[in-house]
Every structure is written in C-alpha cells, then in structure tokens.
Biopython code that builds the backbone (N, CA, C, O; Angstrom):
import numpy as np
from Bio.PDB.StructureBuilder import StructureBuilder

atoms = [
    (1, "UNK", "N", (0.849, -1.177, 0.000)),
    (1, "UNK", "CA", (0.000, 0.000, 0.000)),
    (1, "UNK", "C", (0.897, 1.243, 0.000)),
    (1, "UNK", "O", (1.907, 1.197, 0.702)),
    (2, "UNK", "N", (0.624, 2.410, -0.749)),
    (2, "UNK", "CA", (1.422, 3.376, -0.678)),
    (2, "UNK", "C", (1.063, 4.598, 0.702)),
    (2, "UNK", "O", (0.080, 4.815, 1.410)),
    (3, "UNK", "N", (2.001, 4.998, 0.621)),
    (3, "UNK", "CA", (2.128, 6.303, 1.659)),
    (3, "UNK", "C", (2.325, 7.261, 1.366)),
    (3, "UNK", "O", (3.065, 7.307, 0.384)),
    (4, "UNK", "N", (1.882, 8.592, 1.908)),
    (4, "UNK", "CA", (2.268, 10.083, 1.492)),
    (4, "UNK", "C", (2.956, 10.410, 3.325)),
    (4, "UNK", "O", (2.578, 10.273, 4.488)),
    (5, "UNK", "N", (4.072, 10.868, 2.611)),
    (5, "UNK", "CA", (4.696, 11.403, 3.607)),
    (5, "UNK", "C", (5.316, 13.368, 3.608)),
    (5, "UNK", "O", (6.273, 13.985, 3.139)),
    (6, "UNK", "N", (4.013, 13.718, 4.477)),
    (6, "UNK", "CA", (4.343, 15.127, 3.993)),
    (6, "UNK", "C", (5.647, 15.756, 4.313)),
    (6, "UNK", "O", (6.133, 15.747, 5.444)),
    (7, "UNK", "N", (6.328, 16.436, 3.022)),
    (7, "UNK", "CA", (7.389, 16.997, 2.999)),
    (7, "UNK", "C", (7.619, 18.625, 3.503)),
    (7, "UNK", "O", (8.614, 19.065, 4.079)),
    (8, "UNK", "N", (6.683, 19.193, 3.199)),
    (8, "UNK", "CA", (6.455, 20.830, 3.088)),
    (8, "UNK", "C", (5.253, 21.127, 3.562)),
    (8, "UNK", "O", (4.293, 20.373, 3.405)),
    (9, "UNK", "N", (5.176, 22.456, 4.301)),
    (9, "UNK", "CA", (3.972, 23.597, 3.749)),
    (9, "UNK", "C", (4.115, 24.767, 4.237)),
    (9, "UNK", "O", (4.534, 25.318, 5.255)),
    (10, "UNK", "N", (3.550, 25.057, 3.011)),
    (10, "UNK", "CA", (3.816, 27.124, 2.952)),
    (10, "UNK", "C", (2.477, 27.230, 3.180)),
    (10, "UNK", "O", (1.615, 26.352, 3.139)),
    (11, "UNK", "N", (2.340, 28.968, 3.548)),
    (11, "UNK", "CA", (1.622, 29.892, 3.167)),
    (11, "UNK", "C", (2.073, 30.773, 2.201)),
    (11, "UNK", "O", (3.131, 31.391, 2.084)),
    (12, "UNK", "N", (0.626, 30.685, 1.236)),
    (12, "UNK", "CA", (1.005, 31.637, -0.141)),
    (12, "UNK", "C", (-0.079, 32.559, -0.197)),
    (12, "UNK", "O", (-1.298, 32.401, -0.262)),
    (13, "UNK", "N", (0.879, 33.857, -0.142)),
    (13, "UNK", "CA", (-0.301, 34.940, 0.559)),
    (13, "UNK", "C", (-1.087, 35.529, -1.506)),
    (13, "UNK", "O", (-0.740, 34.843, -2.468)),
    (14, "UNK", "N", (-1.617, 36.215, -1.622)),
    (14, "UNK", "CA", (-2.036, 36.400, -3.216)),
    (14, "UNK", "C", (-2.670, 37.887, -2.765)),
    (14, "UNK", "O", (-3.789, 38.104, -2.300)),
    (15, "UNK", "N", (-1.448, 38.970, -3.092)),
    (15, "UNK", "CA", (-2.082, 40.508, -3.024)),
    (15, "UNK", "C", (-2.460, 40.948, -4.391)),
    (15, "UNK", "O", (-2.230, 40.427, -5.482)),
    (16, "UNK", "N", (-3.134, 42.094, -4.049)),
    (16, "UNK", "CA", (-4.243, 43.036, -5.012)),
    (16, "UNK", "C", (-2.638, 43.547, -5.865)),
    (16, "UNK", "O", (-1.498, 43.414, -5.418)),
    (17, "UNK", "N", (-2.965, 44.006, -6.885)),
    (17, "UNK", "CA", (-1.717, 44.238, -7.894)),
    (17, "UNK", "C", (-2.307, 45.134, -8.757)),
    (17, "UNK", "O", (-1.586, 45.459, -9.699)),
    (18, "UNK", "N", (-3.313, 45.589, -8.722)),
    (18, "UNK", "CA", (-4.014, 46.632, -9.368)),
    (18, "UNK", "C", (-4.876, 45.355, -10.497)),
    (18, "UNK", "O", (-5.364, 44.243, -10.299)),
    (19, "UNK", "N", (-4.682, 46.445, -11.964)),
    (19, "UNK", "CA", (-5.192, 46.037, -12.608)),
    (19, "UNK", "C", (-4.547, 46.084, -14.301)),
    (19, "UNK", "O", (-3.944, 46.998, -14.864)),
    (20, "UNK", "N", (-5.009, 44.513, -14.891)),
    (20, "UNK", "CA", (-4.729, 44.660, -15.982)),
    (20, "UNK", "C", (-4.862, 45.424, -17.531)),
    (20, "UNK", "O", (-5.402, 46.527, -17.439)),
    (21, "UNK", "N", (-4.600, 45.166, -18.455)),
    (21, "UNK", "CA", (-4.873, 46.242, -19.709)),
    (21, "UNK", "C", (-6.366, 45.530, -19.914)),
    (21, "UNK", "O", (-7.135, 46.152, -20.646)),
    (22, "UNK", "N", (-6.810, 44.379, -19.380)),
    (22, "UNK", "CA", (-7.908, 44.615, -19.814)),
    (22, "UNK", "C", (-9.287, 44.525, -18.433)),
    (22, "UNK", "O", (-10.457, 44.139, -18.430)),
    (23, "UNK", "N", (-8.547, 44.986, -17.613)),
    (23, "UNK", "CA", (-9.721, 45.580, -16.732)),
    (23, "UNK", "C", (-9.713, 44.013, -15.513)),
    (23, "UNK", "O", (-10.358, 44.169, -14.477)),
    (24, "UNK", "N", (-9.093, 42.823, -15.689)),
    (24, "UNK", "CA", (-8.877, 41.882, -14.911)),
    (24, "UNK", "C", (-7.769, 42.181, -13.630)),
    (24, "UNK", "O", (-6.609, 42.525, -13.860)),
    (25, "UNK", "N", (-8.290, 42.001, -12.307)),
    (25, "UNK", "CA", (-7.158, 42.130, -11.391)),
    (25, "UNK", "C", (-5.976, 41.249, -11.610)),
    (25, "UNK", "O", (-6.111, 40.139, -12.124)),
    (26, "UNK", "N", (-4.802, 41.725, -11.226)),
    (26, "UNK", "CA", (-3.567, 41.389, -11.046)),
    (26, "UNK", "C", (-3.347, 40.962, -9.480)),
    (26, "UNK", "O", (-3.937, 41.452, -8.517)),
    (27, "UNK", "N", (-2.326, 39.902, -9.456)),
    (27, "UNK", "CA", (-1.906, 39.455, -8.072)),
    (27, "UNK", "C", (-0.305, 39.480, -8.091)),
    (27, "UNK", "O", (0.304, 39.578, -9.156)),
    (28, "UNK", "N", (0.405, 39.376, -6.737)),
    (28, "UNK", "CA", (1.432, 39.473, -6.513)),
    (28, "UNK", "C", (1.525, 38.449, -5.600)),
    (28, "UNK", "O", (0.997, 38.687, -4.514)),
    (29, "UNK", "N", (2.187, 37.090, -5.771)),
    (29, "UNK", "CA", (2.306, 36.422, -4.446)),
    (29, "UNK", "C", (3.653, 36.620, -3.551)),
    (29, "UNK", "O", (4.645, 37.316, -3.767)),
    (30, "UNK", "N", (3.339, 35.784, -2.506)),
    (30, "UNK", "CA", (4.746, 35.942, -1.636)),
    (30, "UNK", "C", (3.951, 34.450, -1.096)),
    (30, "UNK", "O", (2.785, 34.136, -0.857)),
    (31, "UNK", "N", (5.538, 33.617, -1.051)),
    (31, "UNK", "CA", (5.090, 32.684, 0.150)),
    (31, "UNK", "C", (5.830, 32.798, 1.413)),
    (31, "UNK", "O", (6.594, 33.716, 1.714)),
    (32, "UNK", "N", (5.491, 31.656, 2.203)),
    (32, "UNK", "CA", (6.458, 31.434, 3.637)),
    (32, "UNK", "C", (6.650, 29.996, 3.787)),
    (32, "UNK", "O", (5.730, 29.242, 3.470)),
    (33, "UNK", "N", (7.711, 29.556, 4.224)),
    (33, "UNK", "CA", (7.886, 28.402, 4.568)),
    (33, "UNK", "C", (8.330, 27.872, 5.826)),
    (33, "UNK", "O", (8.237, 28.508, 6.875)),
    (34, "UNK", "N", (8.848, 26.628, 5.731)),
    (34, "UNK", "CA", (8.605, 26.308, 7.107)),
    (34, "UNK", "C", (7.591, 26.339, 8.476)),
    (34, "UNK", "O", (7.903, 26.449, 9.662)),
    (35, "UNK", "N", (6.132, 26.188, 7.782)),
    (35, "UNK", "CA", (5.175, 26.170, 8.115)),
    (35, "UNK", "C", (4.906, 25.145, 8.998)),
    (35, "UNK", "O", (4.719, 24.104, 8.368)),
    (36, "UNK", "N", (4.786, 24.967, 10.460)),
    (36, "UNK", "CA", (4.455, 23.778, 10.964)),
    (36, "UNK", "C", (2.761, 23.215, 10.515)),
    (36, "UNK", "O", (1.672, 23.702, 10.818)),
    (37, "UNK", "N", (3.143, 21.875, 9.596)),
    (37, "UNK", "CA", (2.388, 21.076, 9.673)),
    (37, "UNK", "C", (1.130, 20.609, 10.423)),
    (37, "UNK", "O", (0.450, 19.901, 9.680)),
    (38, "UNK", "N", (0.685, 20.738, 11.428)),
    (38, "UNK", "CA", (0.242, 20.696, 12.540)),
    (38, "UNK", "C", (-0.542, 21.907, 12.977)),
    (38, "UNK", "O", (-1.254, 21.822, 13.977)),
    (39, "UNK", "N", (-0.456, 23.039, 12.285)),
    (39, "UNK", "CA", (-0.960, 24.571, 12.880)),
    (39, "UNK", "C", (-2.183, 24.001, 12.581)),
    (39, "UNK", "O", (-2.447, 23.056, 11.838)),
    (40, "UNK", "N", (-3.091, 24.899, 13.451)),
    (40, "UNK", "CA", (-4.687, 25.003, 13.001)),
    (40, "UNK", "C", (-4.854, 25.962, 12.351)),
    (40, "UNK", "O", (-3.959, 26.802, 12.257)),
    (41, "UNK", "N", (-6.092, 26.108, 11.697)),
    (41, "UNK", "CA", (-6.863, 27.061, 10.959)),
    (41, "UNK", "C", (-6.600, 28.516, 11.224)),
    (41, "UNK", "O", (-6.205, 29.432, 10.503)),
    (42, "UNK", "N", (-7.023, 28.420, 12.776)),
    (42, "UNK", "CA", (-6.843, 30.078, 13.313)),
    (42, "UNK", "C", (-5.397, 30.385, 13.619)),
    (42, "UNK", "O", (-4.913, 31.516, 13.659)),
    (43, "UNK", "N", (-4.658, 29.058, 13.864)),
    (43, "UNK", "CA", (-3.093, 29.712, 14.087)),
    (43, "UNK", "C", (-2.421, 30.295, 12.762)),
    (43, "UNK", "O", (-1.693, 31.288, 12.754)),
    (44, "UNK", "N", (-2.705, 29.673, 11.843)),
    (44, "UNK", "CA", (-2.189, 29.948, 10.433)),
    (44, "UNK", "C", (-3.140, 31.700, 9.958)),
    (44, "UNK", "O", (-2.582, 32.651, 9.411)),
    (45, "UNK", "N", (-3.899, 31.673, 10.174)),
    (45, "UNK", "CA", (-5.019, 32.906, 10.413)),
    (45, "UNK", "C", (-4.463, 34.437, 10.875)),
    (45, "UNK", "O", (-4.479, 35.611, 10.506)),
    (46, "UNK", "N", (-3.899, 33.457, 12.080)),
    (46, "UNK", "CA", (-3.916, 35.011, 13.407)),
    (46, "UNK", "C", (-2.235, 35.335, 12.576)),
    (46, "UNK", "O", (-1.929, 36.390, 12.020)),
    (47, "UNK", "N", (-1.380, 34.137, 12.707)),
    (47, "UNK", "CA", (0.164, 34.414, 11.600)),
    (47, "UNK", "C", (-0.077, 35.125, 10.661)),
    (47, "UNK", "O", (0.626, 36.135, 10.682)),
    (48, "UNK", "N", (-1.134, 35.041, 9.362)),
    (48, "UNK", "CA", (-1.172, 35.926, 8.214)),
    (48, "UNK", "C", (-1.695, 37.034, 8.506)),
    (48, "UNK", "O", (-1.371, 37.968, 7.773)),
    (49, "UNK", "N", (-2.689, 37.335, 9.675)),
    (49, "UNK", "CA", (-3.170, 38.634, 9.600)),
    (49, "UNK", "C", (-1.606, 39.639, 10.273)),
    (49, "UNK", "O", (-1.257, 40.635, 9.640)),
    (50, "UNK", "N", (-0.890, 39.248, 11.446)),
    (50, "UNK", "CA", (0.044, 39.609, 11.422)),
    (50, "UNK", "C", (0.872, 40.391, 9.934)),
    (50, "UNK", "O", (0.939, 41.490, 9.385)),
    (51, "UNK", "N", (1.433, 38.895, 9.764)),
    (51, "UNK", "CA", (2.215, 39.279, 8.126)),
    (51, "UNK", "C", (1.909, 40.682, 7.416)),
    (51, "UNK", "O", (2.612, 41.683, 7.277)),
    (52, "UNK", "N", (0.143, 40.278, 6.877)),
    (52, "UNK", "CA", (-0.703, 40.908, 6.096)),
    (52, "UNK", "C", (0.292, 42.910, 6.466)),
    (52, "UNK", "O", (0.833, 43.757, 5.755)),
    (53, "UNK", "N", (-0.012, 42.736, 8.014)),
    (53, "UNK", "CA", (0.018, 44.141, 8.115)),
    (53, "UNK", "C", (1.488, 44.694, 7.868)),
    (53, "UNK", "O", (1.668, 45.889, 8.102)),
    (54, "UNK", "N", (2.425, 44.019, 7.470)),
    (54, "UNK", "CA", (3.618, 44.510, 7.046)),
    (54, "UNK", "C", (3.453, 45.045, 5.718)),
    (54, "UNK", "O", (3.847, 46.192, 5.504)),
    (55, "UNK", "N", (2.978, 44.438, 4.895)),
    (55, "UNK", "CA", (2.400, 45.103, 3.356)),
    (55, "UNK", "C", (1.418, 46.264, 3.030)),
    (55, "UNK", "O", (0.351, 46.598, 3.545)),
    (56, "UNK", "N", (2.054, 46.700, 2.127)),
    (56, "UNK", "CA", (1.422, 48.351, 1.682)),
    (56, "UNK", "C", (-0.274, 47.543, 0.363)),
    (56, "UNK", "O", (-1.234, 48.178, -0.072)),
    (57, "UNK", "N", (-0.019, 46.427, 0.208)),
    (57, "UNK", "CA", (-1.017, 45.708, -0.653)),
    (57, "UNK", "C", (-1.887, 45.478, 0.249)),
    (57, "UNK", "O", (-1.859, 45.563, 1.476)),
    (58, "UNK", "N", (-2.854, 45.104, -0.671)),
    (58, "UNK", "CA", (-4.540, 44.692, -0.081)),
    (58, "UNK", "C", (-4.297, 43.422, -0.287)),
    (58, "UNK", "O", (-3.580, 43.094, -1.232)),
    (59, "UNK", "N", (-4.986, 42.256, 0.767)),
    (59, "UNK", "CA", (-4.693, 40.741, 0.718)),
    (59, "UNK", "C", (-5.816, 40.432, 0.219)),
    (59, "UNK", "O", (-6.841, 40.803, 0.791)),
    (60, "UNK", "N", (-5.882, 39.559, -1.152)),
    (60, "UNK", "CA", (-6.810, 38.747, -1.520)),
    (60, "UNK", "C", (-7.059, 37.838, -1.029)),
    (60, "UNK", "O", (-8.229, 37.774, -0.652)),
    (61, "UNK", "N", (-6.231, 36.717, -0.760)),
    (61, "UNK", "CA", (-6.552, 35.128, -0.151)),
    (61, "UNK", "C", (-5.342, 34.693, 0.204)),
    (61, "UNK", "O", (-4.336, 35.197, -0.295)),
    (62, "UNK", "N", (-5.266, 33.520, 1.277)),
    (62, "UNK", "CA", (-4.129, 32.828, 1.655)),
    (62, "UNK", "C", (-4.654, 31.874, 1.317)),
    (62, "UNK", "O", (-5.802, 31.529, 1.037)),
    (63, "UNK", "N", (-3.540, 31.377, 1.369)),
    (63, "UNK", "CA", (-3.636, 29.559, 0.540)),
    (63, "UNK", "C", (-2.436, 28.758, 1.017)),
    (63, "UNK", "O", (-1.232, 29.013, 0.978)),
    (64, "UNK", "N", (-3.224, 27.552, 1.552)),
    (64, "UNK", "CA", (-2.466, 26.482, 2.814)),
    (64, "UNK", "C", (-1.533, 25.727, 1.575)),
    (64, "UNK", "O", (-2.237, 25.254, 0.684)),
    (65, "UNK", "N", (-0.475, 25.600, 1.446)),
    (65, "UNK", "CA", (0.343, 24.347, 0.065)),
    (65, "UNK", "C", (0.640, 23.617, 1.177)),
    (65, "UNK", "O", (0.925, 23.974, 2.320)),
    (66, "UNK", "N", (0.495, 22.184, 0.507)),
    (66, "UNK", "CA", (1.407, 20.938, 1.128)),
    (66, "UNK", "C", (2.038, 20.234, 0.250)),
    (66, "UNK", "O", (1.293, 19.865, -0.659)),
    (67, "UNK", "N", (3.478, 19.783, 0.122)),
    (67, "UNK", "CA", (3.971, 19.083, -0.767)),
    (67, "UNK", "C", (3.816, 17.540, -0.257)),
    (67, "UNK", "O", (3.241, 17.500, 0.831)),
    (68, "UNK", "N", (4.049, 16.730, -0.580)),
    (68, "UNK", "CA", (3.895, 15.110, 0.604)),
    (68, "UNK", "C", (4.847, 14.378, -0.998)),
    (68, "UNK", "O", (4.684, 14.743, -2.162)),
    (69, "UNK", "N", (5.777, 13.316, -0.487)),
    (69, "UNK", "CA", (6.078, 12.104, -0.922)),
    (69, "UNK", "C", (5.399, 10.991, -1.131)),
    (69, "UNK", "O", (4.806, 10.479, -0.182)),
    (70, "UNK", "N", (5.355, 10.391, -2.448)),
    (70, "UNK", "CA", (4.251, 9.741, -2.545)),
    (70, "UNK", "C", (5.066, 8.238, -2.175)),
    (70, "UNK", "O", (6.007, 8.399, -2.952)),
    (71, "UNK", "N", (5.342, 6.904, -1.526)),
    (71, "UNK", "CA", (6.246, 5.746, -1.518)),
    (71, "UNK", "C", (5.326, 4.846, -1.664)),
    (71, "UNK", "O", (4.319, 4.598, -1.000)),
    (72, "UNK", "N", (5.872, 4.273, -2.814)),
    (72, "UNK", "CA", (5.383, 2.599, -2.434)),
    (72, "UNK", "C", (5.684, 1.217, -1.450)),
    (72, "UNK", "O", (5.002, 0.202, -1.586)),
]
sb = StructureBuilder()
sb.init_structure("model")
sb.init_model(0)
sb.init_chain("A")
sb.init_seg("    ")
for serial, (resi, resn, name, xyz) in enumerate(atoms, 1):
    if name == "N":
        sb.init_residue(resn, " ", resi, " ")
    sb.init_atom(name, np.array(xyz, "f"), 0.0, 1.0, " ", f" {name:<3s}", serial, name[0])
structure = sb.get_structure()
C-alpha cells in the first residue's frame, strides 16, 4: 500500500496588484515556509493577519500548500 509522507507547507499569501490592460485584477504572491504542519486554521489565520500588516497591498486570499512524498 502506498504512503504520502508530507514533505512541506507554505503559506502563499495572493495581493491586489491593481489592474490589468484589460480591466482583470492582477496578483502578486509571496510565500512562507517552514510552516508547521500541525498549525490550526486560526493559528495559520492570526500568523497571516500579522504578516498581512507589514504590506502596503490589499490581501486577496491565503492559501495552505502541502507538498507530501508519494512511496510505495
């Protein structure tokens, strides 16, 4: 039976970037790593709203990445 053995996870924050030539928003990401695995919802939450306020951008969405090893 195979296994995933998680390797990684970031937070990938996705700011406002204005706008394109044809009227579609633009984004700017930034990630972070070394994300403990294990955070909850609101810990990962209360961390980005932190972050957030270092930036002169407006935050669209965060987004949890996990990389994992797949073994047979």
């Amino acid at each position: 039976m195979a296994t995933a053995d998680l390797k990684a996870t970031k937070l990938r924050f996705a700011y406002n970037d204005g706008l394109d030539e044809k009227g579609n928003p633009k984004f700017q990401y930034k990630s972070y790593s070394y994300i403990n695995g294990g955070a909850t919802p609101d810990d990962m939450l209360s961390a980005s709203q932190s972050l957030t306020g270092l930036s002169s951008k407006g935050l669209f969405r965060v987004e949890k990445v996990q990389n994992f090893d797949i073994n047979a």
